[in-house]
C-alpha positions as CSV (number, residue, x, y, z in Angstrom):
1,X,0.0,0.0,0.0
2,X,1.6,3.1,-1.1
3,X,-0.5,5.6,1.7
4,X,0.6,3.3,4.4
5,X,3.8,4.8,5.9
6,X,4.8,1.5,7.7
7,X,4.4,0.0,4.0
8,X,7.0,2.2,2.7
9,X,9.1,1.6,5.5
10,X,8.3,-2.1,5.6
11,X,9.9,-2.0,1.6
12,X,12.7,0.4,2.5
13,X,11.4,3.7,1.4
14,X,11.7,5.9,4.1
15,X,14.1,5.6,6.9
16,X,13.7,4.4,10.0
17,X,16.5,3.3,12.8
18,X,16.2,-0.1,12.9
19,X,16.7,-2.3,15.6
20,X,15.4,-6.0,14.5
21,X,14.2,-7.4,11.3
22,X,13.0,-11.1,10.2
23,X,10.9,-12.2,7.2
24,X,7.6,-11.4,8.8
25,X,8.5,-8.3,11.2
26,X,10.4,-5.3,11.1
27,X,10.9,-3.4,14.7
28,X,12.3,0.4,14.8
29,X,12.6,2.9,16.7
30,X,9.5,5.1,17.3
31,X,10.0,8.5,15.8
32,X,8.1,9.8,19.0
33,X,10.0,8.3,21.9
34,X,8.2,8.3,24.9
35,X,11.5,6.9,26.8
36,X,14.6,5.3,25.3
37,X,14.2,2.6,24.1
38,X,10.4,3.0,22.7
39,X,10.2,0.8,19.6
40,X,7.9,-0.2,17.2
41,X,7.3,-3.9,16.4
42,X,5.5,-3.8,12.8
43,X,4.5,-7.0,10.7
44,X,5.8,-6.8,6.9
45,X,2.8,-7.9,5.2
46,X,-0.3,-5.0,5.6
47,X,-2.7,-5.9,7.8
48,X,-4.4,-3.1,8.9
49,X,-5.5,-4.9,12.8
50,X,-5.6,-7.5,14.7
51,X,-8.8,-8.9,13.2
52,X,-7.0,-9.8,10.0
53,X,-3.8,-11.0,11.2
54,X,-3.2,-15.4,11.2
55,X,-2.3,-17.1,14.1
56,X,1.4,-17.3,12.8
57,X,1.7,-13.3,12.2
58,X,0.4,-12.8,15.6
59,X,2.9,-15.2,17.4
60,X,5.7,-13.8,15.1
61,X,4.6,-10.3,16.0
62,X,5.0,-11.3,19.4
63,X,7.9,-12.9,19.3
64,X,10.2,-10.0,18.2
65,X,8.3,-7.9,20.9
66,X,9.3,-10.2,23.4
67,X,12.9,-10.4,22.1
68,X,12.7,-6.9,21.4
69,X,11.8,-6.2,25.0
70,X,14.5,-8.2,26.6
71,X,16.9,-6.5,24.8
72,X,15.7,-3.2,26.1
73,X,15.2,-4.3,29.7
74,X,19.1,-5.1,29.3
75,X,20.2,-2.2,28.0
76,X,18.0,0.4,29.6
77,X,17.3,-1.2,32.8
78,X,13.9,0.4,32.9
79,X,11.7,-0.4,35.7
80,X,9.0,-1.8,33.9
81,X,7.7,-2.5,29.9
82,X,4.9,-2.0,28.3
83,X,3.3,-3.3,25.7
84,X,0.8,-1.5,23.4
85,X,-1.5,-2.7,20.8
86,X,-4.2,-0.7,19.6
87,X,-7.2,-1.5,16.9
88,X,-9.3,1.1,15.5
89,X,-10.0,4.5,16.1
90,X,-11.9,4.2,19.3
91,X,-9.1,1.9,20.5
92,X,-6.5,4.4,19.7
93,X,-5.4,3.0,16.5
94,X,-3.6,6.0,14.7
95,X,-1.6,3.9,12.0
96,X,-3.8,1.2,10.5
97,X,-0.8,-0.8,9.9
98,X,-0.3,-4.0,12.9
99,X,2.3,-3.3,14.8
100,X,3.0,-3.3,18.5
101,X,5.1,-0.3,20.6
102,X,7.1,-2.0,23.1
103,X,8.0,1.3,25.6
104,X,10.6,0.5,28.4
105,X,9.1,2.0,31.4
106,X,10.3,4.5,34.5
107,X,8.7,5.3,37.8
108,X,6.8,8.7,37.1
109,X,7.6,9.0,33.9
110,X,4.5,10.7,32.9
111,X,2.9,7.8,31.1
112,X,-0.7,7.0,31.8
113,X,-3.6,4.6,31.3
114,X,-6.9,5.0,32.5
115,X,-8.5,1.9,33.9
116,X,-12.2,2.2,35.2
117,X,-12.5,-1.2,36.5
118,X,-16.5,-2.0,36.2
119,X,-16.3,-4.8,39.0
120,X,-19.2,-6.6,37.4
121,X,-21.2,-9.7,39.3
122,X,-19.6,-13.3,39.0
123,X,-22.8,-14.5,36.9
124,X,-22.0,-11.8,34.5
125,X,-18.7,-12.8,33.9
126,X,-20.0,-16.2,33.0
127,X,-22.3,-15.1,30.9
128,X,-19.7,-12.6,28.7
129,X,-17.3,-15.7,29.0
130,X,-20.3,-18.1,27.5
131,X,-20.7,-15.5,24.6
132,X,-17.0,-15.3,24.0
133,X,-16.5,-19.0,24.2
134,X,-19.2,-19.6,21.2
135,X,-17.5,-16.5,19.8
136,X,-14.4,-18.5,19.4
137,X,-15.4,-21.8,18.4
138,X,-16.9,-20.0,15.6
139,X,-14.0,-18.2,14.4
140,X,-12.8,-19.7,10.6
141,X,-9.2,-20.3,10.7
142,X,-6.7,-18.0,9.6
């Protein structure tokens, strides 16, 4: 895709610093570091979210994250990592490109999430995991 930017970077026309690279992922430094060390994991082929992507892309995506991370714990001896993934616009999704930001993390370093736990009944779990569990066994394979 020509309009995706991690497609042109992805088949080496626009420069990034990178840091890891396989035949299914690329992972490179995030233009907007948040700490040292913030890098993007993106898979090569476009997928624009995690609804499209195999079960192979998403362990491969995962893998370099996790190898990726390691690398930074090492040599930034952050306090913490986090991973980000984010899926359409009302999930954050700016770049509709898979990729995961793996950000090595610092106590008050000015990152936040918001997390308004609901605390819903036990029978309501049940019931969501009931719907999810049919949800699943209906997924085709991919």
């Amino acid at each position: 895709m020509t309009d995706c930017i991690f497609c042109r970077i992805v088949a080496g026309e626009v420069p990034v610093a990178k840091v890891y690279e396989d035949d299914q992922t690329l992972a490179f430094m995030d233009l907007g570091q948040v700490n040292p060390g913030h890098v993007i994991v993106a898979v090569k082929p476009h997928v624009a979210d995690i609804y499209g992507l195999s079960d192979a892309l998403a362990a491969a995506a995962f893998q370099t994250a996790a190898k990726v991370a390691r690398a930074a714990k090492q040599t930034f001896h952050p306090d913490g990592m986090t991973l980000l993934q984010a899926n359409e616009p009302a999930g954050l999704q700016t770049v509709f490109h898979f990729h995961l930001h793996v950000l090595p993390r610092h106590v008050d370093d000015g990152v936040a999430l918001t997390w308004p736990a609901k605390h819903p009944p036990r029978e309501e779990l049940e019931r969501l995991a009931g719907l999810l569990r049919e949800g699943v066994q209906a997924l085709p394979a991919l």
